[in-house]
C-alpha positions in Angstrom: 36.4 -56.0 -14.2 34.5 -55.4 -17.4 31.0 -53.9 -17.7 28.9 -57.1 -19.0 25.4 -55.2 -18.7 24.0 -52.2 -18.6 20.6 -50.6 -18.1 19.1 -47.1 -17.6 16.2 -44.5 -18.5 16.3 -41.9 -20.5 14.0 -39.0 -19.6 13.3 -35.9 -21.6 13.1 -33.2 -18.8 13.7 -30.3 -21.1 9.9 -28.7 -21.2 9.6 -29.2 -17.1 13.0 -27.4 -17.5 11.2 -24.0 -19.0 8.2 -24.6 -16.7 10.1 -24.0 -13.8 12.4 -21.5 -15.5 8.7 -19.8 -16.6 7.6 -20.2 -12.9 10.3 -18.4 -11.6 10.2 -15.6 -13.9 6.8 -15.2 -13.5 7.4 -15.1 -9.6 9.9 -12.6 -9.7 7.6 -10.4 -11.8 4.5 -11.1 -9.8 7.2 -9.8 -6.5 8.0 -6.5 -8.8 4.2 -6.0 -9.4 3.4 -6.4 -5.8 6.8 -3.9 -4.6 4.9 -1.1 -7.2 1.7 -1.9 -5.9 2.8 -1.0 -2.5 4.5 2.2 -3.4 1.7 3.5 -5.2 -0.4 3.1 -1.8 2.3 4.5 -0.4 1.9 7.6 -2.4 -1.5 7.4 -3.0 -1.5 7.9 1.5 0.7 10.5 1.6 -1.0 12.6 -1.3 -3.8 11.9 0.4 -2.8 13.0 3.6 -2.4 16.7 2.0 -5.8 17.9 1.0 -6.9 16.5 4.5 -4.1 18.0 6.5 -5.3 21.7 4.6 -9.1 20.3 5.0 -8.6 19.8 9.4 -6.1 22.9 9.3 -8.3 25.2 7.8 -11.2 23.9 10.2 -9.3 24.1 13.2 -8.6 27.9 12.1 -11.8 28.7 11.0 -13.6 27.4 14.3 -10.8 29.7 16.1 -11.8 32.6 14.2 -15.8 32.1 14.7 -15.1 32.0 18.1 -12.9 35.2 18.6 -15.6 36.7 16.1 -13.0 37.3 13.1 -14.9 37.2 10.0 -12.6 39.2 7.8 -10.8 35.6 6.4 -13.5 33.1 6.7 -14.2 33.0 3.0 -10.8 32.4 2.0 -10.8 29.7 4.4 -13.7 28.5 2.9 -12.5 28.5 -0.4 -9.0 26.6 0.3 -11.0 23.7 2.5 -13.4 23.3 -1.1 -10.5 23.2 -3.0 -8.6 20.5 -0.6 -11.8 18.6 -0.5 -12.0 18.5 -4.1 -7.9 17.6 -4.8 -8.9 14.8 -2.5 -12.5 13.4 -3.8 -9.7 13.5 -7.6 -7.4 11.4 -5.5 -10.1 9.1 -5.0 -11.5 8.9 -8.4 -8.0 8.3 -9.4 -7.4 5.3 -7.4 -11.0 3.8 -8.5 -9.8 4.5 -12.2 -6.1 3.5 -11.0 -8.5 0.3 -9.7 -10.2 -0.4 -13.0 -7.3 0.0 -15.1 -6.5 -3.2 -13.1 -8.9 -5.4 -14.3 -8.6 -4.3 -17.9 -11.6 -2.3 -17.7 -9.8 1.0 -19.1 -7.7 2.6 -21.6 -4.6 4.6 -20.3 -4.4 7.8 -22.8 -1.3 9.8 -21.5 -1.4 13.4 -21.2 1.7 16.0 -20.4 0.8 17.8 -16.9 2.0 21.2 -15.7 3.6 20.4 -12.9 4.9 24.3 -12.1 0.8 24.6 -11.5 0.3 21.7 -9.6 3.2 22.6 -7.3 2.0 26.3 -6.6 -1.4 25.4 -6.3 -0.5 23.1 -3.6 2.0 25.9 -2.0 -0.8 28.6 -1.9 -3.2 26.2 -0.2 -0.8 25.2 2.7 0.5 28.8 2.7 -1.8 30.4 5.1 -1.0 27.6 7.7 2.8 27.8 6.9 3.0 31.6 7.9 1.1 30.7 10.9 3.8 28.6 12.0 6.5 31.5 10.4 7.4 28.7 7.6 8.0 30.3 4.7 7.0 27.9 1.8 9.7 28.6 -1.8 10.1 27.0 -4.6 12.2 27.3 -7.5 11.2 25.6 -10.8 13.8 26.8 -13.6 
């Protein structure tokens, strides 16, 4: 037959609606935080891991060359371990700045970079243990 009564509710679920459509935006921007979050450790580990491989390389040949009495390179040596120690100690203070820019304690002021410098610094100071090894170490910037 016919309907003779009829009762129901109303609800207005419109603003839970946008909370969870908020909540799931937010979620997927909080996973696309964390996924660049994890590559910068990434290559904050493996810029890292050059000034320290040049740092142990370096030691390893100047102890080799104190004991077979060869002085003639030492300082040179000296010089390229320095300058690996202090590419990594800027590392460092970049990812405590990196750190603080966080937690709002910083103002980002962008600055254009040389990178033709950057990369033959870095080739000069792993060249000495590349031609130990008979790699040759190129680069062509144009």
């Amino acid at each position: 037959g016919n309907i003779l009564y009829y009762e129901g509710t109303i609800e207005d679920i419109t603003e839970r609606k946008l909370a969870e459509n908020n909540l799931r935006e937010s979620e997927k921007r909080l996973t696309e935080l964390n996924a660049t979050k994890d590559k910068f450790f990434s290559i904050i580990a493996h810029d890292l891991r050059s000034p320290f491989n040049s740092i142990i390389g370096f030691g390893n040949l100047l102890l080799e060359q104190i004991q077979e009495k060869k002085y003639q390179d030492l300082e040179k040596y000296i010089q390229i371990i320095l300058k690996s120690s202090n590419n990594a100690m800027d590392l460092l203070l970049n990812l405590l700045e990196w750190a603080r820019s966080q937690t709002g304690g910083m103002e980002f002021k962008l600055a254009p970079v040389d990178i033709t410098l950057i990369i033959n610094e870095v080739a000069g100071q792993m060249d000495p243990i590349a031609q130990e090894k008979s790699i040759t170490i190129s680069s062509d910037l144009s």
